[in-house]
C-alpha positions as CSV (number, residue, x, y, z in Angstrom):
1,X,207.6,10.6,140.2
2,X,208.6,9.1,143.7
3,X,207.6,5.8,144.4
4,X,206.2,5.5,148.0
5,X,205.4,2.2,149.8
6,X,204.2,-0.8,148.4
7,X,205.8,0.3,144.8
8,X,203.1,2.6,144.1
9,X,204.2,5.7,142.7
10,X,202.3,9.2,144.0
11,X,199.5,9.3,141.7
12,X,198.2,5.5,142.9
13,X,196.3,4.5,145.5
14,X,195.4,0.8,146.4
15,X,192.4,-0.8,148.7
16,X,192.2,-4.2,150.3
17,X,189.2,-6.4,151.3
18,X,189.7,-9.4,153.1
19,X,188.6,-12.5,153.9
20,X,185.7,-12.3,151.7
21,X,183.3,-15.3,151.6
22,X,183.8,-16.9,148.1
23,X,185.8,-18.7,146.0
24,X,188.6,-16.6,144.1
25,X,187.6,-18.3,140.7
26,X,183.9,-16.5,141.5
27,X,185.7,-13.5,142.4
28,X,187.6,-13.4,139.8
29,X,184.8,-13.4,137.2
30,X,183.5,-10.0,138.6
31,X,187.1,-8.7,138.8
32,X,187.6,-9.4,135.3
33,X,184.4,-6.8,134.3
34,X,185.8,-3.8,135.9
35,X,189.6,-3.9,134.5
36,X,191.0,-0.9,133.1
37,X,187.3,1.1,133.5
38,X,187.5,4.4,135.0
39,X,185.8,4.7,138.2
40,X,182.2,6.3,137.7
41,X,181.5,3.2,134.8
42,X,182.7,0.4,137.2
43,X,180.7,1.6,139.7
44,X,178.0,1.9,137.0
45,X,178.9,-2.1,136.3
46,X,179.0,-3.3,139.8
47,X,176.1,-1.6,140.8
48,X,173.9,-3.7,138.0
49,X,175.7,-6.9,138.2
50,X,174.0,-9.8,139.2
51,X,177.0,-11.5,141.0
52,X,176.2,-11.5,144.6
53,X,180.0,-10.7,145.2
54,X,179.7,-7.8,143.3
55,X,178.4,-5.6,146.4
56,X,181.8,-6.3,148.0
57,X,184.0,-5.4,145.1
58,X,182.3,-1.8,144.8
59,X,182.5,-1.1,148.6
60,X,186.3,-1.8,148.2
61,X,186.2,0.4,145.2
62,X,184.5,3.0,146.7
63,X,187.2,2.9,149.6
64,X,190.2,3.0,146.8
65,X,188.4,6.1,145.9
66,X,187.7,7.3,149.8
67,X,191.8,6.8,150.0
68,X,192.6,8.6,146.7
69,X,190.8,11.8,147.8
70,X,191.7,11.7,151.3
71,X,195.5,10.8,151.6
72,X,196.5,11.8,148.1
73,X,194.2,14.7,147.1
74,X,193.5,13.4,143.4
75,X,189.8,14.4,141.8
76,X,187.9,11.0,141.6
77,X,186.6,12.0,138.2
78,X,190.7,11.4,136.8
79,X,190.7,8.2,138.4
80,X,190.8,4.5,136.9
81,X,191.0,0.9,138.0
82,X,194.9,-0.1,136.9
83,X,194.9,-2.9,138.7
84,X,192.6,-5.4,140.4
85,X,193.1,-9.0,141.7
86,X,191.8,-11.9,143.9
87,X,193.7,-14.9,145.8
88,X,192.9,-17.4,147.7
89,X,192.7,-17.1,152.0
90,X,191.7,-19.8,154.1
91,X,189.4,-22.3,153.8
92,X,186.6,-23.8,156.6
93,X,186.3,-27.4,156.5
94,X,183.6,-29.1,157.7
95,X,182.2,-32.3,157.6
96,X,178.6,-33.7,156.3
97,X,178.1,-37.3,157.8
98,X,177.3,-39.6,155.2
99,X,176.2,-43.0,154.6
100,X,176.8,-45.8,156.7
101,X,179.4,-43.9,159.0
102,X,181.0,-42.1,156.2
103,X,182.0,-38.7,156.3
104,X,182.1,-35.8,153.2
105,X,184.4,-32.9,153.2
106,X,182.6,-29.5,152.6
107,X,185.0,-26.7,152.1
108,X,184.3,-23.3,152.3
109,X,186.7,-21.3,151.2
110,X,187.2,-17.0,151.9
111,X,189.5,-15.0,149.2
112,X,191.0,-11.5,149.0
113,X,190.6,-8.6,147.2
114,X,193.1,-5.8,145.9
115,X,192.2,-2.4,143.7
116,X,194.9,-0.2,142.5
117,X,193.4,3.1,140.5
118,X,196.0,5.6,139.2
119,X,195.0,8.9,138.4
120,X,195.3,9.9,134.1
121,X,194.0,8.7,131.3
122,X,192.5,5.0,130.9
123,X,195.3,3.0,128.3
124,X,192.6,1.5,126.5
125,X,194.0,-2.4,125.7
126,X,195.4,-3.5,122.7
127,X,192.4,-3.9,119.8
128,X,191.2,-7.5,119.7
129,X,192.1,-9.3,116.3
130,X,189.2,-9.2,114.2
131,X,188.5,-13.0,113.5
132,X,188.4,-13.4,109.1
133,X,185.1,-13.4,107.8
134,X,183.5,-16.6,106.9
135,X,184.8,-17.3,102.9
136,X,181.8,-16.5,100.7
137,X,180.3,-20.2,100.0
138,X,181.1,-21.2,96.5
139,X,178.7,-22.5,94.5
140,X,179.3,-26.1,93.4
141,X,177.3,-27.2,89.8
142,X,175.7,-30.6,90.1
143,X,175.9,-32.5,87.0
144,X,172.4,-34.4,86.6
């Protein structure tokens, strides 16, 4: 395979958001749910999520998969998340007067968003290690 710009190779495609209005650590969380899913289950997942971020991960989603049929001509049912990550942009400060002529910071800080999907199989991740099983309690004999 050729690798194009942005070291993607021809069966990836990759989507950005931008100045989104919440913290990367937020961002993250939802980020972390829809790793390594193919694309019809995390949209499935954002779709149901609670996080109020969540609406602005699947409409960047939705445009990886806009780009991946478009410019590359790959099906959207072959199509997984490979990558997806959040940093940090700017961040508004502003200022809440306080007492006796003080002044508190409030920060309010925007982040951004990447999605790379790759067109294949999903490589499932390695197994977890199953944690060993609690030891069966042995019985102690009480002398009287």
């Amino acid at each position: 395979m050729t690798e194009r710009r942005y070291n993607l190779k021809d069966n990836q495609v990759r989507a950005f958001n931008k100045m989104i209005r919440i913290s990367h650590q937020k961002l993250g969380l939802v980020c972390d749910t829809v790793r390594g899913l193919p694309v019809g289950r995390a949209v499935d997942v954002l779709k149901f999520s609670k996080k109020r971020v969540a609406g602005e991960v699947l409409k960047t989603l939705m445009s990886a998969v806009a780009n991946a049929e478009h410019n590359q001509k790959l099906s959207a049912d072959s199509l997984y998340v490979k990558e997806i990550w959040c940093g940090k942009a700017l961040t508004m400060k502003r200022i809440m007067p306080g007492p006796k002529g003080s002044a508190k910071p409030i920060l309010k800080p925007f982040s951004n968003l990447t999605i790379v999907l790759e067109s294949g199989e999903a490589k499932s991740a390695k197994p977890k290690a199953e944690k060993p099983k609690a030891a069966a309690k042995k019985e102690t004999k009480v002398k009287k």
